[in-house]
C-alpha positions as CSV (number, residue, x, y, z in Angstrom):
1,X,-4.1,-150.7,154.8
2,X,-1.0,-149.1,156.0
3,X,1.0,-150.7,152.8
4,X,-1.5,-148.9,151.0
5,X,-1.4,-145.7,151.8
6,X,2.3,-146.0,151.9
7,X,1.9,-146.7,148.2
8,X,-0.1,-143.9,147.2
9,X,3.1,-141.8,149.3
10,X,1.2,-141.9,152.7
11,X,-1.8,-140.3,154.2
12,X,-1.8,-137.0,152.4
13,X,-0.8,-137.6,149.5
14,X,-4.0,-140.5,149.8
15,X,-6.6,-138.4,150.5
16,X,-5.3,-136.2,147.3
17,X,-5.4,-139.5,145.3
18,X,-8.7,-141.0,146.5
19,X,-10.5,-137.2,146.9
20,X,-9.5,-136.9,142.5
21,X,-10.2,-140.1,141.6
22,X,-13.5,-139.7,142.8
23,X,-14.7,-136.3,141.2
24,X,-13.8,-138.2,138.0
25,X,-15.6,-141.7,139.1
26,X,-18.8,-139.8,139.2
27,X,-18.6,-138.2,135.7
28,X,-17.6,-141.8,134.6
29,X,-20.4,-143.4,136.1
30,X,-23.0,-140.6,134.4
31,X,-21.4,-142.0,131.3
32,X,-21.5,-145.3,131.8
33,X,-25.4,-145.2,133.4
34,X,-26.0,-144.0,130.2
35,X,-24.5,-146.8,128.2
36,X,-26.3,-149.0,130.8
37,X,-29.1,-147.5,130.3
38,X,-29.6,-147.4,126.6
39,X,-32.3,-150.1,126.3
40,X,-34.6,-148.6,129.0
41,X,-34.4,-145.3,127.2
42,X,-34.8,-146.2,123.6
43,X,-37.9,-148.2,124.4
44,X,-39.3,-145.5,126.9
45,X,-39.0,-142.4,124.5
46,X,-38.5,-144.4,121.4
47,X,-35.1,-143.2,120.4
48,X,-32.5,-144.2,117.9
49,X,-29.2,-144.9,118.0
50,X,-28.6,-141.4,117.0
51,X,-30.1,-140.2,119.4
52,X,-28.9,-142.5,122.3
53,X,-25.6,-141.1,121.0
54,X,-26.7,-137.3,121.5
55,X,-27.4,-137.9,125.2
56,X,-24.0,-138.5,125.6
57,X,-22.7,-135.9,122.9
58,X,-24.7,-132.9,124.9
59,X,-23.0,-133.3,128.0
60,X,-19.7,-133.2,126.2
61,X,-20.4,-130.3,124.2
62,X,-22.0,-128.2,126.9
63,X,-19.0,-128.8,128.7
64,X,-16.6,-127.5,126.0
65,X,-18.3,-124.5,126.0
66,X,-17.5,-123.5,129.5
67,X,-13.9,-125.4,130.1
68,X,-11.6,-122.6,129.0
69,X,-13.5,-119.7,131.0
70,X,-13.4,-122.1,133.7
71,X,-9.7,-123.4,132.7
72,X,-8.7,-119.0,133.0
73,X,-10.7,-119.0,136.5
74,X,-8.6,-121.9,137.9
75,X,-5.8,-120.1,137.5
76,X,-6.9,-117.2,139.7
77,X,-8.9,-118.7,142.2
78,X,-9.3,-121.4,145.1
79,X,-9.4,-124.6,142.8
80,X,-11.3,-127.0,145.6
81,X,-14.0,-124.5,146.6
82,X,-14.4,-124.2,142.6
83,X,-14.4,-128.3,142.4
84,X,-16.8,-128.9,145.3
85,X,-19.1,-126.4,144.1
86,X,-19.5,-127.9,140.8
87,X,-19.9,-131.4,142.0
88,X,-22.6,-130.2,144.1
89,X,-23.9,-128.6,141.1
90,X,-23.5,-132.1,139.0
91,X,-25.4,-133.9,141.5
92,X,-28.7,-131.0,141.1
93,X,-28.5,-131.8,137.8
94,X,-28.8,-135.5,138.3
95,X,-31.6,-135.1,140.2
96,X,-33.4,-133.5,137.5
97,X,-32.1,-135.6,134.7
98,X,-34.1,-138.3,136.7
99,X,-37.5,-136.7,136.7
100,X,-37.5,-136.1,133.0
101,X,-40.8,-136.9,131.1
102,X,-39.9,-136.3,127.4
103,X,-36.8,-136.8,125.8
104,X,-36.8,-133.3,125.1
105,X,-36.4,-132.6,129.2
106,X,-33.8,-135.7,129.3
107,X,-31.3,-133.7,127.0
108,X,-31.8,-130.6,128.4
109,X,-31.1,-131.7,131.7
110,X,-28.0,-133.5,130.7
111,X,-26.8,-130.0,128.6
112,X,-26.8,-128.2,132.2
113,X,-24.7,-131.6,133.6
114,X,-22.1,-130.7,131.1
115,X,-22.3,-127.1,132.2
116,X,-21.5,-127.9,135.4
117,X,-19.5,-130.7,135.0
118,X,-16.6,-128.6,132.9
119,X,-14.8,-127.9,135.9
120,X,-13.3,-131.0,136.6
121,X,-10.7,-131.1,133.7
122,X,-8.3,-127.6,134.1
123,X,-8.9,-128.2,137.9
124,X,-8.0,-131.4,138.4
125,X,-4.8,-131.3,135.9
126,X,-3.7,-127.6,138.0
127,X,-4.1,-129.2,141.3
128,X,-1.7,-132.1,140.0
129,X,0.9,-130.1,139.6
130,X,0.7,-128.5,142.5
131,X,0.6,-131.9,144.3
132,X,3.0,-134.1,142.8
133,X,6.7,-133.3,141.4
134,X,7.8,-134.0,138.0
135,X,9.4,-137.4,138.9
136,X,6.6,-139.4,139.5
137,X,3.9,-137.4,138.5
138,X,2.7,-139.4,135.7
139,X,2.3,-141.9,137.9
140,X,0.1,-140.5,140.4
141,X,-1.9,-139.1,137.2
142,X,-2.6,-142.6,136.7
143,X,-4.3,-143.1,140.0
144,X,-6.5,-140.6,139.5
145,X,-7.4,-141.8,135.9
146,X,-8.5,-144.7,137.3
147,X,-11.0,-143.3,139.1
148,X,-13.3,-142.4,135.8
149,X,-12.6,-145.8,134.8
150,X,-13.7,-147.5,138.4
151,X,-16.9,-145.2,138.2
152,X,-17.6,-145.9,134.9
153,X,-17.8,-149.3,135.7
154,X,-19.7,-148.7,138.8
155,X,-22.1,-146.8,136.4
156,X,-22.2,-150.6,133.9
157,X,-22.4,-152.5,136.9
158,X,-24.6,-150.7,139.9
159,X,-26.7,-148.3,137.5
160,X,-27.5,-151.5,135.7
161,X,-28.8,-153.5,138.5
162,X,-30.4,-150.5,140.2
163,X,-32.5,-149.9,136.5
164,X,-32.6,-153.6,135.8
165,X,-34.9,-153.7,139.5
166,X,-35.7,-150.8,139.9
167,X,-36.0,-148.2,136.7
168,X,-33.7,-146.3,134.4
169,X,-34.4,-143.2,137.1
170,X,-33.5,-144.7,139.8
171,X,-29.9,-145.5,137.7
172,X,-29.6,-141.4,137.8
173,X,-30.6,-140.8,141.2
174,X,-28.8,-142.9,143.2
175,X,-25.5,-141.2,141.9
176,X,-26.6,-138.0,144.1
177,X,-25.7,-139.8,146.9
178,X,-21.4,-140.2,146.6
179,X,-21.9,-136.7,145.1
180,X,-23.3,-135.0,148.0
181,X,-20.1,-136.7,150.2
182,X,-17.4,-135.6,147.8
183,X,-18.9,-132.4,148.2
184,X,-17.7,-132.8,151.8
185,X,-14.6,-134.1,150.9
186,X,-13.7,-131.3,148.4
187,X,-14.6,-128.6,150.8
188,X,-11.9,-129.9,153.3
189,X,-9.1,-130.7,151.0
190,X,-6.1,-128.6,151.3
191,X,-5.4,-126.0,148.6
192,X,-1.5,-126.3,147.4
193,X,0.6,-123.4,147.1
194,X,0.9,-122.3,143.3
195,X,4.0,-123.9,141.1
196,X,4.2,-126.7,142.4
197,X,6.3,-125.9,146.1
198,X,4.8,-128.4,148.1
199,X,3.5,-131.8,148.4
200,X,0.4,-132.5,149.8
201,X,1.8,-133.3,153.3
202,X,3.5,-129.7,153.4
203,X,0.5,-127.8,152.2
204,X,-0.4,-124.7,154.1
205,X,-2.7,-124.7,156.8
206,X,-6.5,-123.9,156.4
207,X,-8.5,-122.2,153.7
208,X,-6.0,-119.9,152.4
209,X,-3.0,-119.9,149.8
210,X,0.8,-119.7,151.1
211,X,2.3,-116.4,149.7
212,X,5.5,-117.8,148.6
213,X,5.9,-117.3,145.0
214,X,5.4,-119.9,142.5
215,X,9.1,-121.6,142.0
216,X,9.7,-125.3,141.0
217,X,10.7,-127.9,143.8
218,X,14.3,-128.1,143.7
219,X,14.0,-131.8,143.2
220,X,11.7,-131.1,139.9
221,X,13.8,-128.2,139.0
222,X,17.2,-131.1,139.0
223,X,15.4,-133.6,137.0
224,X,13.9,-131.1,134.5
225,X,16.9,-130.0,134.1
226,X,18.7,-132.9,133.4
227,X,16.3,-133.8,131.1
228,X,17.1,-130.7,129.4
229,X,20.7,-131.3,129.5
230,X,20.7,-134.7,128.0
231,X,18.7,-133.1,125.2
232,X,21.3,-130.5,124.3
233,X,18.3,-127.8,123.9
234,X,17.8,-124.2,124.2
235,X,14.7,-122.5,125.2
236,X,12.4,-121.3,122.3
237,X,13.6,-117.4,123.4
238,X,9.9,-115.9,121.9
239,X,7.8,-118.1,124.2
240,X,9.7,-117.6,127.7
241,X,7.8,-115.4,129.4
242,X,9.2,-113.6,132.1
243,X,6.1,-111.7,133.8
244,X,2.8,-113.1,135.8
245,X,1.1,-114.7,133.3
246,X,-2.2,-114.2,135.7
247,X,-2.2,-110.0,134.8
248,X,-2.1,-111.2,131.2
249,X,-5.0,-110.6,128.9
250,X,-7.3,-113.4,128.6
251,X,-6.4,-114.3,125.2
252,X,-2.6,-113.6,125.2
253,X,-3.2,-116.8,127.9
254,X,-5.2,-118.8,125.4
255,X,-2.7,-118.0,122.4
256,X,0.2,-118.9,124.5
257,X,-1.2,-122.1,125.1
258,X,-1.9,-122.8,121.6
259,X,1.9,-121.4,120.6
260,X,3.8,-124.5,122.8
261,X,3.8,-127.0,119.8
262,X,4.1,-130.1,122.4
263,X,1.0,-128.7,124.2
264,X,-1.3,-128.1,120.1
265,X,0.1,-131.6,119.3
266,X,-0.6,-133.4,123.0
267,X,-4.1,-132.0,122.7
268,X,-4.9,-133.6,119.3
269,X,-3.4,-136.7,120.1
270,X,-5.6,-137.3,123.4
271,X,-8.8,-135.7,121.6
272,X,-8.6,-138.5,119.0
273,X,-8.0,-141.1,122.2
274,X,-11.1,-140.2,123.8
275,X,-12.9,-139.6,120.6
276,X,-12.3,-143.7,119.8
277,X,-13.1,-144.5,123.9
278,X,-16.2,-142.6,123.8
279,X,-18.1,-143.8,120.9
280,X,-16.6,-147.4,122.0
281,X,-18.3,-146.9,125.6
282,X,-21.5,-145.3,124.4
283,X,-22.3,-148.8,122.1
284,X,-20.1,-151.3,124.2
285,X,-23.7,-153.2,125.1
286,X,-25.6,-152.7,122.0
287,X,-22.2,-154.0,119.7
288,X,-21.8,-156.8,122.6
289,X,-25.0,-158.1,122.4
290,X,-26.3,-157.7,118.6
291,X,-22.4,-159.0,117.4
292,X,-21.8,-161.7,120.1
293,X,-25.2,-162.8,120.3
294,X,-25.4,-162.8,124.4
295,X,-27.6,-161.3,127.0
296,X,-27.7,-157.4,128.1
297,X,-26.6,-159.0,131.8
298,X,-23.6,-160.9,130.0
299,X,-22.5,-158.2,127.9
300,X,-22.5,-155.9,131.2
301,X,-20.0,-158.3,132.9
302,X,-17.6,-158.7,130.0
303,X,-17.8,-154.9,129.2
304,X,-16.3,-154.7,133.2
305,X,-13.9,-157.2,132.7
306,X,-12.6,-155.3,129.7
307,X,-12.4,-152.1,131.8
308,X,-10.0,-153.9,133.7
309,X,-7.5,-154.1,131.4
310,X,-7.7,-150.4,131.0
311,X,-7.7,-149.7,134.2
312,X,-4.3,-151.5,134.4
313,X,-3.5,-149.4,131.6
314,X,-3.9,-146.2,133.5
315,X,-2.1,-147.8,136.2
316,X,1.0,-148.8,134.6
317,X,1.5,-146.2,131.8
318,X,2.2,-143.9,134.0
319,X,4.8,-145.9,136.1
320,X,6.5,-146.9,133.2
321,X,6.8,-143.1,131.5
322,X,8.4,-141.9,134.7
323,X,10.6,-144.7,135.3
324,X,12.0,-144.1,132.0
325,X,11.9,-140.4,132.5
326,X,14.4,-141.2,135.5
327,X,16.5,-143.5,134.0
328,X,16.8,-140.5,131.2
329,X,14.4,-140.9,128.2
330,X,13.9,-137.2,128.1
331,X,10.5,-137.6,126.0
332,X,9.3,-140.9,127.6
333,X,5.8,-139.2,128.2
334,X,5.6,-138.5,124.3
335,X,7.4,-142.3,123.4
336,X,4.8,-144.6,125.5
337,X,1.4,-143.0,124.2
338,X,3.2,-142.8,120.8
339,X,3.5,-146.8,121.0
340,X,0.1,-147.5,122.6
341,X,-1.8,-145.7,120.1
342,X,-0.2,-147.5,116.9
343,X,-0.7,-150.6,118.6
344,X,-4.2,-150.5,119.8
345,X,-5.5,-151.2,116.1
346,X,-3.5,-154.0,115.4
347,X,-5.1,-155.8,118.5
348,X,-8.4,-154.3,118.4
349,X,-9.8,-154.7,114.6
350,X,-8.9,-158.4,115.1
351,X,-11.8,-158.8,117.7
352,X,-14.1,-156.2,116.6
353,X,-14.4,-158.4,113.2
354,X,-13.8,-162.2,115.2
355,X,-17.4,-163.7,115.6
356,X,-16.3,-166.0,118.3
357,X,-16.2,-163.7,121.7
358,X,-13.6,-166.3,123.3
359,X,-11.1,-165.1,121.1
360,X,-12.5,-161.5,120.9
361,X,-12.3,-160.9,124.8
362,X,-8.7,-161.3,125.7
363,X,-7.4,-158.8,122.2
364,X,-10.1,-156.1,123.7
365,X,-8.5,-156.4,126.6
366,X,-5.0,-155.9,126.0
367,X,-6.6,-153.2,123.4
368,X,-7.9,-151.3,126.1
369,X,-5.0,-151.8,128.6
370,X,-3.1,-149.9,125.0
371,X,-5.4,-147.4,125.1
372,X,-5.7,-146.3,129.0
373,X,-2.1,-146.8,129.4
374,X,-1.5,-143.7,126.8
375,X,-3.2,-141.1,129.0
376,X,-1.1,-140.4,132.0
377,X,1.9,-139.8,130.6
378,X,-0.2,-137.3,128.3
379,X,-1.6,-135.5,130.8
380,X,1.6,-134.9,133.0
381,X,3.5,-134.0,130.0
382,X,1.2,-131.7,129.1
383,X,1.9,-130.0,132.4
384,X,6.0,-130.5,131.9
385,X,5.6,-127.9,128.9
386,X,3.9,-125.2,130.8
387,X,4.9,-122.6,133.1
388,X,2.4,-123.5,136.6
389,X,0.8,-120.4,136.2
390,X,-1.0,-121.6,133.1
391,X,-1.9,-125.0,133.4
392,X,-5.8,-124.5,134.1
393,X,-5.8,-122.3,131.2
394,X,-4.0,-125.1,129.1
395,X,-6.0,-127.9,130.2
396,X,-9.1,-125.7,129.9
397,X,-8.3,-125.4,126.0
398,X,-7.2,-129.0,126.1
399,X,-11.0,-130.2,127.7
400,X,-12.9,-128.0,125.2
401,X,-11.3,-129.5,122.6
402,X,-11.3,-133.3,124.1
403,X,-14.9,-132.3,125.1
404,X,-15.9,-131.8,121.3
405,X,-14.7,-134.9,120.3
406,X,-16.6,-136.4,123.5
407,X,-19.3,-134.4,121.9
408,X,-19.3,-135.7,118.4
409,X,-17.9,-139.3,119.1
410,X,-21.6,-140.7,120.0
411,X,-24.2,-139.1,117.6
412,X,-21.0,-139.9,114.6
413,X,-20.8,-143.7,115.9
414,X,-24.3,-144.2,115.7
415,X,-24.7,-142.3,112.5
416,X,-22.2,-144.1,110.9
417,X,-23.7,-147.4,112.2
418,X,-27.3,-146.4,110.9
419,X,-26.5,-145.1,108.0
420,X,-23.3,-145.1,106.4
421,X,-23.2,-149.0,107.0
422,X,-26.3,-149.5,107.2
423,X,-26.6,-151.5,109.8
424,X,-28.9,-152.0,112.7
425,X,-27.0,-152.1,115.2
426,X,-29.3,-153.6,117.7
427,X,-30.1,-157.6,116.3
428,X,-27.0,-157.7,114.3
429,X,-24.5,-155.8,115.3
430,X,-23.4,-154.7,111.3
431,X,-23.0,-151.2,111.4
432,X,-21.7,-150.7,114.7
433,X,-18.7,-153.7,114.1
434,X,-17.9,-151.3,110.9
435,X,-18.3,-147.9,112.3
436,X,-15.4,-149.4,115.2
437,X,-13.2,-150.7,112.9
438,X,-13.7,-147.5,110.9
439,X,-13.0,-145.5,113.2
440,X,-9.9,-147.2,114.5
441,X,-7.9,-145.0,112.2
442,X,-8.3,-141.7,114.8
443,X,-5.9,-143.5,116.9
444,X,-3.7,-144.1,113.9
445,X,-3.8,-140.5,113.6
446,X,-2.9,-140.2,117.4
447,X,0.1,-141.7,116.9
448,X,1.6,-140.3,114.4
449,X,1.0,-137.3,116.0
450,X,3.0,-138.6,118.8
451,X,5.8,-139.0,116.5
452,X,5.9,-135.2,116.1
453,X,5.8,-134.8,119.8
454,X,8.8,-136.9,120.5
455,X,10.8,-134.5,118.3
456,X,9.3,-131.4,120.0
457,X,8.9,-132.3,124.0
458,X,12.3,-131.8,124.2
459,X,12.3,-127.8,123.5
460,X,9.4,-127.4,125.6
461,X,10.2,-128.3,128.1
462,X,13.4,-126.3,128.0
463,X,11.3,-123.1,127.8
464,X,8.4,-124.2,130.2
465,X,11.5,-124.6,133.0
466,X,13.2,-121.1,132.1
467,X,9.7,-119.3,132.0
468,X,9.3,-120.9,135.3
469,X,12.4,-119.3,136.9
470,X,11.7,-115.8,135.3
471,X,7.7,-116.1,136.3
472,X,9.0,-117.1,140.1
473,X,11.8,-113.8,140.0
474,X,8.7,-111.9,138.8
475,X,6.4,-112.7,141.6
476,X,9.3,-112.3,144.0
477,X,9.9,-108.9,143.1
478,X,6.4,-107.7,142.9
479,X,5.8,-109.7,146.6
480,X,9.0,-107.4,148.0
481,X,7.5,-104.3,147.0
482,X,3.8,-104.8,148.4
483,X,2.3,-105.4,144.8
C-alpha cells in the first residue's frame, strides 16, 4: 500500500489522483452502461442502431454546449465546489434516466446528464496544472485518464451483470451510489493556489485560495526554460500578454485560445482521437458479436480485456513523453501522439477485417494501447502552451469541440453501418466492420496534424512561459496596491 502511494508521489498527491480519476470513471461507466446496454434498449423501445447511437451523441452534444461557459467560470471560481456540485447533479440525472418510459424520456434525460456532466473537462485539466509541475505532469495526466477507462469498463462489466439479472434500469441506478461518495470526496479536496505554485502536499489550508499570485514553480519555470533554450525560440511578441487575463472580456479569452496555433491544432488532433474511440465503444458488442460470431457475455469480457491495453496506454504515454521531455525532446508531448495516431491504423484495420478473433484480439489490443497512449501527453501539452490563468477557458473550447465529435461519432457510426454500407450490423456485422475501417482515416488525419504541432510546440511554449512571468508581475502589482 505504502509502495503505492509512494508511486502516485505520496498521500496527497493520491488522493488528487484517485479523487480525478474517479469523477471521470463515472462518466465512463454512463458510457459504457450504454454500450452494455444496447440490446435491452433496442428490444424495449425498438430502436435502431441510429438511434442507439443518439443516446450517446446527446450527452456529448449537451455537453458542448455548456463546456466553454463552464471552461470561463473555472477560471474565476472554486473549481472542487464547481466539480462536486456537478457530480451530484450527474448522479440526479441518473436517477431519472432510470425511470424513463418512452425513448422520448430516455434522451431527454441523458441531454440534462450532458448538461451537467460539462464540467468535468476545463476543471479537471485547470486543477492539473495547479497540482502537478511541468516535469511529470503528463504522467500523472495518465493516471487520471485511466480512471474513464477503469469506469468504462466497470460500466461493460458491472452495468452488464447488474441488467443481465436485474434490468437495463437497474444498470443506471446503481451508478448513483459512487456518485453520491465522490460528492463527498470533492467537497473535501483541497483547492490549489492558481499557476501552478504548489503541489498538492503544500496546498493552503481549508476552503479558501492562497493570495500569492500566480507564478510558475521554479522547478517548472528551469525546465520550461530549458526546453525553450534548446529550441533557440523567441516568444510570438502579439500573443504575450502581460495583464490578468481573468478582467478580460469573455471573448478576447476565447479568441486567445483559438490564436495559440499548438493549442487549434492539439484540439483537432484529440477531437478526431475520441471521435474514432467513441463510435468504436458505442458498437464494441454489436461489431463483437454479429462479426465474431460469439455470445453478448463473451464479447463483454474481450471488450474488457481490450480496454486493458488502453489503459496501459494511458499509463505509459505519459511516462514516456515526460521522460523524453527531461532528457530534452522539447516537443516530446507533440512527437508520441504524432506516432501513436499513424500507427493505430496499420494495426487496427488488420483485425477489424480478420474473421478469426484469435488473431483479431491481440492487433486491437496493441491498437488501443496506440490510441490511449496519445492522450496524456495531449492534454498536458495543451496546458504547457497556456498561461495558468486560461487553461479552463482553453480546455473549455477544447471539450466543446471534443464533445461534438463525441456527439456526432455514434448516430455517424451507425448511420454509416445502416446505410452507407448497408449492413445490419446486428447478425452480420457488415456495416459496422466497414464504417470502422472507414473511419480509421480520422486518426490518419490526427497525425498529420501532429506533424504540424511538432513544428509549432516549440514557440508556444516560449510565449505561454513569458506571458506567465508578465501575468504573475501583473497580479503582484495590483495585490501591492489593494486591487
Amino acid at each position: 500500500m505504502e509502495r503505492g502511494l509512494q508511486a502516485l508521489g505520496g498521500p496527497a498527491r493520491a488522493r488528487v489522483v484517485l479523487t480525478l480519476a474517479a469523477t471521470l470513471a463515472v462518466d465512463g461507466a454512463d458510457k459504457g452502461t450504454v454500450s452494455a446496454m444496447a440490446a435491452q434498449l433496442k428490444h424495449t423501445f425498438d430502436l435502431s442502431n441510429t438511434e442507439i447511437g443518439l443516446l450517446v451523441s446527446v450527452v456529448a452534444l449537451s455537453s458542448a454546449v455548456f463546456t466553454v461557459p463552464v471552461g470561463l467560470l473555472t477560471d474565476r471560481t472554486r473549481r472542487t465546489r464547481l466539480l462536486a456540485v456537478s457530480v451530484a447533479l450527474w448522479a440526479t440525472a441518473m436517477l431519472i434516466a432510470g425511470m424513463s418510459t418512452s425513448y422520448g424520456w430516455l434522451i431527454s434525460s441523458r441531454a440534462a446528464l450532458g448538461a451537467v456532466s460539462a464540467t468535468a473537462g476545463p476543471t479537471i485539466a485547470s486543477l492539473m496544472g495547479d497540482y502537478f509541475p511541468i516535469k511529470d505532469r503528463a504522467r500523472m495526466y495518465g493516471l487520471v485518464l485511466a480512471g474513464e477507462l477503469a469506469g468504462t469498463g466497470l460500466g461493460f462489466a458491472l452495468s452488464g451483470s447488474i441488467g443481465s439479472f436485474l434490468s437495463w434500469r437497474f444498470a443506471f441506478w446503481w451508478l448513483v451510489i459512487p456518485a453520491g461518495a465522490l460528492v463527498f470526496f470533492l467537497h473535501r479536496l483541497p483547492e490549489p493556489e492558481r499557476g501552478g505554485m504548489y503541489g498538492p502536499q503544500h496546498s493552503p489550508g481549508g476552503s479558501r485560495e492562497a493570495a500569492r499570485p500566480p507564478g510558475p514553480r521554479r522547478q517548472d519555470e528551469d525546465l520550461a526554460a530549458r526546453a525553450v533554450r534548446r529550441a533557440e525560440v523567441e516568444p510570438h511578441g502579439r500573443l504575450v500578454i502581460d495583464s490578468d487575463p481573468r478582467k478580460a472580456p469573455t471573448w478576447w479569452s476565447i479568441r486567445y485560445v483559438l490564436r495559440v496555433r499548438t493549442n487549434v491544432v492539439l484540439i483537432l488532433a484529440s477531437s478526431l482521437g475520441y471521435f474514432y474511440f467513441t463510435g468504436l465503444r458505442s458498437f464494441a458488442i454489436l461489431f463483437s458479436t454479429g462479426h465474431y460470431g460469439i455470445t453478448t457475455s463473451v464479447a463483454t469480457s474481450l471488450v474488457l480485456v481490450v480496454g486493458i491495453g488502453a489503459l496501459a496506454g494511458v499509463l505509459s504515454g505519459g511516462r514516456v513523453a515526460d521522460r523524453l521531455l527531461r532528457d530534452g525532446r522539447v516537443n516530446a508531448r507533440a512527437l508520441v501522439p504524432t506516432v501513436c495516431m499513424l500507427a493505430v491504423p496499420f494495426v487496427v484495420a488488420p483485425a477489424l477485417y480478420a474473421d478469426f478473433l484469435g488473431a483479431a484480439l491481440p492487433l486491437l489490443v496493441v491498437g488501443t494501447l496506440l490510441l490511449g497512449a496519445a492522450n496524456p501527453p495531449l492534454d498536458a501539452a495543451r496546458l504547457d502552451i497556456l498561461p495558468p490563468l486560461l487553461w479552463g477557458t482553453g480546455e473549455g473550447v477544447r471539450t466543446m469541440l471534443r464533445t461534438l465529435c463525441e456527439a456526432v461519432a455514434p448516430t455517424l457510426f451507425g448511420y454509416f453501418s445502416t446505410a452507407v454500407f448497408a449492413g445490419d450490423g446486428g447478425n452480420r456485422g457488415t456495416g459496422l466492420e466497414y464504417t470502422l475501417l472507414f473511419f480509421l482515416l480520422a486518426l490518419v488525419g490526427a497525425g498529420l496534424l501532429g506533424l504540424v504541432a511538432m513544428r509549432t510546440y516549440p514557440r508556444d511554449l516560449a510565449t505561454a512561459q513569458e506571458s506567465t512571468r508578465r501575468i504573475a508581475d501583473a497580479v503582484s502589482r495590483q495585490q501591492a496596491h489593494g486591487d
